[in-house]
C-alpha positions as CSV (number, residue, x, y, z in Angstrom):
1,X,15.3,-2.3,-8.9
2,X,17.7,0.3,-7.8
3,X,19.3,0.8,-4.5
4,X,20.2,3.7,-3.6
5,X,22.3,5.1,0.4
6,X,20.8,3.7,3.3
7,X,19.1,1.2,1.7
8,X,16.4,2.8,0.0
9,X,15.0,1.0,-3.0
10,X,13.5,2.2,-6.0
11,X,11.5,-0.6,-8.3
12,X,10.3,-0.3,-11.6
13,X,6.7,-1.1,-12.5
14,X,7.6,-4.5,-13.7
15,X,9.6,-5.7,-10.9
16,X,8.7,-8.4,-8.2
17,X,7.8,-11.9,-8.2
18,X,4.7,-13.0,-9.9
19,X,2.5,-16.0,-9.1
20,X,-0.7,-16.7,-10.6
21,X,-3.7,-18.3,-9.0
22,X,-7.2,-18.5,-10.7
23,X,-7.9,-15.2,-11.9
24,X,-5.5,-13.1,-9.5
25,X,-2.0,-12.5,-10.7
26,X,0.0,-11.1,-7.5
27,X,3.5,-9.4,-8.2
28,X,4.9,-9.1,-5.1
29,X,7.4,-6.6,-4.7
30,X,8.6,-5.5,-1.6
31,X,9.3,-8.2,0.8
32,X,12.7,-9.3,3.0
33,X,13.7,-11.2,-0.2
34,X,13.9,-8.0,-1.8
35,X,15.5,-6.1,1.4
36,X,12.8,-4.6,3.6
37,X,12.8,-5.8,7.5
38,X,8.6,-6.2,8.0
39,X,6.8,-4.7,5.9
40,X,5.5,-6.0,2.6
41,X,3.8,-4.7,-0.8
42,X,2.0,-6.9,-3.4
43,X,0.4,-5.7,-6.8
44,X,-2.8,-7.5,-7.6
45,X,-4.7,-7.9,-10.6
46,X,-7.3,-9.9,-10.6
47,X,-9.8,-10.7,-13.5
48,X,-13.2,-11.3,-14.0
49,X,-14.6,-13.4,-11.4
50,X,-13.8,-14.7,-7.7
51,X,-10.5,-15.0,-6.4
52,X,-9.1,-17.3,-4.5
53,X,-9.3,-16.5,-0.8
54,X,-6.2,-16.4,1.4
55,X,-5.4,-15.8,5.4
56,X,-2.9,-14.5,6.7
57,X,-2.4,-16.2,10.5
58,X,-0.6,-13.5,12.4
59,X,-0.4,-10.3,10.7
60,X,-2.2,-7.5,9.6
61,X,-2.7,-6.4,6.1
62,X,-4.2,-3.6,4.0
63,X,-5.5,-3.2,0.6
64,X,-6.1,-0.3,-1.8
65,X,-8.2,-1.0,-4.6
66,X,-6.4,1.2,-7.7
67,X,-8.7,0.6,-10.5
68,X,-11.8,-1.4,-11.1
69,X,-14.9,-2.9,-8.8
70,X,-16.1,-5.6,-6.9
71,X,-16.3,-6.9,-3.8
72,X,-13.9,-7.7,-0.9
73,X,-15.2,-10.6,1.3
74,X,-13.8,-10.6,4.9
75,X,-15.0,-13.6,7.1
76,X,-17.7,-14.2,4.8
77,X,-18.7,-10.5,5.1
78,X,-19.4,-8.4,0.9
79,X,-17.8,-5.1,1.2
80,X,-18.1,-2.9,-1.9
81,X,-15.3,-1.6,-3.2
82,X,-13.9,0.5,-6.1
83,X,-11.2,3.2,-6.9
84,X,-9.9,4.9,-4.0
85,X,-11.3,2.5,-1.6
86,X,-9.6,0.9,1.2
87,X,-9.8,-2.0,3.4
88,X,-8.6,-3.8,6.8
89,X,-7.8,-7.1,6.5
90,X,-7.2,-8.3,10.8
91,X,-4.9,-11.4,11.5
92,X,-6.9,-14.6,10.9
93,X,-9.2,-13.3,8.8
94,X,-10.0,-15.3,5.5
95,X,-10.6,-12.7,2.8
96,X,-11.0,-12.9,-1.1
97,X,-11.9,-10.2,-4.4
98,X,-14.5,-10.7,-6.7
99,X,-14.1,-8.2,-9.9
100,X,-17.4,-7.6,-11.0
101,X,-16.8,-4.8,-13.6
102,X,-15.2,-5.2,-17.3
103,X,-12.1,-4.1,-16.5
104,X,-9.0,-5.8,-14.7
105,X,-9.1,-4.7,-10.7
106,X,-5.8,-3.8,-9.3
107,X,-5.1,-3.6,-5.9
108,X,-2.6,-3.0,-4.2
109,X,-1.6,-4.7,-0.4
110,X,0.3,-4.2,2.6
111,X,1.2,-6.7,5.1
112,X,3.1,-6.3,8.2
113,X,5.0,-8.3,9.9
114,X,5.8,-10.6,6.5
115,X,3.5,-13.7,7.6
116,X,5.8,-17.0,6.5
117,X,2.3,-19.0,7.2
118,X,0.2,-16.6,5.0
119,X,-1.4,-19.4,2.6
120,X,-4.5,-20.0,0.2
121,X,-7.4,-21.8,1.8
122,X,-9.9,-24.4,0.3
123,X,-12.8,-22.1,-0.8
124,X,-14.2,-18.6,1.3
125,X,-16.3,-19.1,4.7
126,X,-20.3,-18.8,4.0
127,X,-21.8,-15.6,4.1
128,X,-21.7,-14.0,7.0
129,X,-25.0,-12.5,8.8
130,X,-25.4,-10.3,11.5
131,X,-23.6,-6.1,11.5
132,X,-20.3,-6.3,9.3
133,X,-17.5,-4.3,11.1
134,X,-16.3,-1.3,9.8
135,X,-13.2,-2.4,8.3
136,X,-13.7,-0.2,4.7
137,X,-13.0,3.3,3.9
138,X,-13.0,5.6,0.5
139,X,-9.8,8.0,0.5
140,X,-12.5,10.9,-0.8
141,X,-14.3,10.5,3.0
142,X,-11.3,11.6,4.5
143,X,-10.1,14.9,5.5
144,X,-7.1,16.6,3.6
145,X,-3.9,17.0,6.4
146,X,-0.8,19.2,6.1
147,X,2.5,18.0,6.1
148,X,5.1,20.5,5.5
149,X,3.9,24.0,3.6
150,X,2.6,22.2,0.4
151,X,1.7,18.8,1.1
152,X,-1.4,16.4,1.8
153,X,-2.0,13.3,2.9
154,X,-5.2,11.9,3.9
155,X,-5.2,8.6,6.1
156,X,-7.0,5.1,4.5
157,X,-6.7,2.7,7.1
158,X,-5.4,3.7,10.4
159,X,-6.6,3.0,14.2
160,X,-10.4,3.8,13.7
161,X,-10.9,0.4,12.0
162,X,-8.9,-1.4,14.6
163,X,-5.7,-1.5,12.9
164,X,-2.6,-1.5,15.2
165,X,0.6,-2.1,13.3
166,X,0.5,-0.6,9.6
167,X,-0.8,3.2,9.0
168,X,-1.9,3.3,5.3
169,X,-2.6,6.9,3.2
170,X,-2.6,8.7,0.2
171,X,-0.5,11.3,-0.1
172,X,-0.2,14.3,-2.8
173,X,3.0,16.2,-3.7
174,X,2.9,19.3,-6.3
175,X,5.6,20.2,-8.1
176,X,8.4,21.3,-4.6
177,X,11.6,19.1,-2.9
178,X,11.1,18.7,0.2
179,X,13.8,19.1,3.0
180,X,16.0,15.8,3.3
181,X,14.7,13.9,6.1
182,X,13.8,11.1,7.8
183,X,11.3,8.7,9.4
184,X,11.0,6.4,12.8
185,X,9.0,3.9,10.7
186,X,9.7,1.5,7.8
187,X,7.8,2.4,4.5
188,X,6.6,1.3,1.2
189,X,5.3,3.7,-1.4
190,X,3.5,2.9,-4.3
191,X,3.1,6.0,-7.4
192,X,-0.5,6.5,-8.3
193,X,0.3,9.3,-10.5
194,X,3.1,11.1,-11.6
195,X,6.5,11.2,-11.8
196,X,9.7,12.5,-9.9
197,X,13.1,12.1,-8.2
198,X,14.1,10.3,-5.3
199,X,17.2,11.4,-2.9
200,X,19.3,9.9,-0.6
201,X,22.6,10.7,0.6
202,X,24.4,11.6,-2.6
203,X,22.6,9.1,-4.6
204,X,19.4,9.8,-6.6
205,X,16.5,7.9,-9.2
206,X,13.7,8.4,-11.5
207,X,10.2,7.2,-10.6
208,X,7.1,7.0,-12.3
209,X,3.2,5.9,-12.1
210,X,3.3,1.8,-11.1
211,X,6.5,2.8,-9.2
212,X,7.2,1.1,-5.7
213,X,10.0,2.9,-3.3
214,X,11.1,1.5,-0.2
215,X,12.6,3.5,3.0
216,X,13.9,1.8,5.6
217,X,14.2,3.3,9.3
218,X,16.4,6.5,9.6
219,X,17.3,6.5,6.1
220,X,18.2,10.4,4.9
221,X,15.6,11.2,2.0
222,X,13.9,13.6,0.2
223,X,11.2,13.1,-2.7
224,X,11.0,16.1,-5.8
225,X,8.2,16.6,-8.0
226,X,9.9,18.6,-10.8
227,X,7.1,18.4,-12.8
228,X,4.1,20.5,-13.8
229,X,1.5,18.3,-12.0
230,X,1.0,16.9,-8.6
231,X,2.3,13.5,-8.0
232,X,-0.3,11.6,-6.0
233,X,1.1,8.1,-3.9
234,X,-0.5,5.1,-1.8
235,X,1.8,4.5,1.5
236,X,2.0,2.3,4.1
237,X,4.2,2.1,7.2
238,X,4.8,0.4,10.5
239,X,4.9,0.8,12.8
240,X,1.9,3.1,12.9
241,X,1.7,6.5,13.3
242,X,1.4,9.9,11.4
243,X,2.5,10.2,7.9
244,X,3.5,13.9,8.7
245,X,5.6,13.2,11.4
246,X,9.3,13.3,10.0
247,X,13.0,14.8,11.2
248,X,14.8,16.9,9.2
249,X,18.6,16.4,8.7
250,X,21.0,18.8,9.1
């Protein structure tokens, strides 16, 4: 990890604490033990098989699914999932990840506020019957939005699924630097693809796919993509609002 002005954080894709439970192994990486105020971000893989399931009491959280497929249970409810797609996890809710494919699932999580009761439970709730609610969506449903002259985001989950605190969504940089700026919200980024430059006040760092960078409120920032090809990035933020919305700095 490397911090750079304001407090901006730039980790490597082999930072974080691991734990391993059954067939998940969860490297968490952003987190107030490693400097962010509420927001958190966790890198799952999870083998073949059924995870097990976990609840976090008083927060919401928000999951990406990177590579792979399965399933995502939610309150006993089977949602389909594979690359690009993304899913609400509400306060309370009991969720787990069965990998059903022959590869290793990632995905990749965002919780907000940091839950300290956020624990395992003993075994997922019976299948659910009855209308699930709509608490999954596939990055590829949703429509391209500008931000700047040359950039796209497109939001995952956001306040059409009921989620109030965190705004999640893929974002797509070609090779440009932006203007330094900066954001009302705290963030945590996570590199899908690519590689470029971060900048802060006077300070700057490498980043690469399986990169996380963190930006807390009001730090001064710009990303580069000095590249050839576009550099494509999972973010979350809270509070929630629109990725696009940012203040330049004089």
């Amino acid at each position: 990890m490397k911090i750079l002005a304001g407090g901006c954080r730039v980790y490597a894709a082999e930072d974080g604490q691991i734990s391993i439970l059954g067939n998940w192994t969860a490297r968490t990486v952003i987190s107030r033990n490693s400097g962010a105020q509420r927001i958190t971000q966790t890198v799952g893989d999870y083998g073949p098989g059924i995870s097990p399931a976990v609840v976090n009491p008083g927060a919401e959280e928000v999951l990406y699914v990177v590579r792979g497929e399965g399933k995502c249970r939610v309150n006993g409810f089977a949602y389909a999932v594979g690359a690009g797609a993304a899913i609400f996890i509400p306060p309370g809710a009991v969720y787990n990840i069965e990998n059903s494919g022959a590869e290793t699932m990632r995905v990749v999580g965002s919780c907000c506020p940091e839950d300290p009761r956020r624990h395992i439970v003993d075994g997922p709730p019976p299948a659910a019957s009855g209308e699930a609610p709509r608490l999954l969506v596939h990055e590829e449903l949703r429509e391209d939005i500008r931000a700047g002259q040359d950039r796209l985001f497109r939001y995952l989950v956001y306040t059409d699924l009921g989620c109030k605190q965190i705004t999640q969504f893929a974002g797509w940089i070609p090779p440009s630097k932006a203007p330094v700026h900066y954001h009302d919200y705290e963030e945590g980024i996570f590199i899908l693809e690519g590689h470029g430059i971060v900048h802060t006040d006077g300070e700057s760092c490498e980043f690469g796919a399986g990169s996380s960078i963190y930006f807390p409120i009001g730090v001064r920032h710009c990303v580069e993509n000095p590249g050839t090809s576009t550099i494509k990035l999972l973010g979350a933020f809270y509070p929630s609002g629109s990725p696009g919305e940012a203040y330049e700095s004089s």
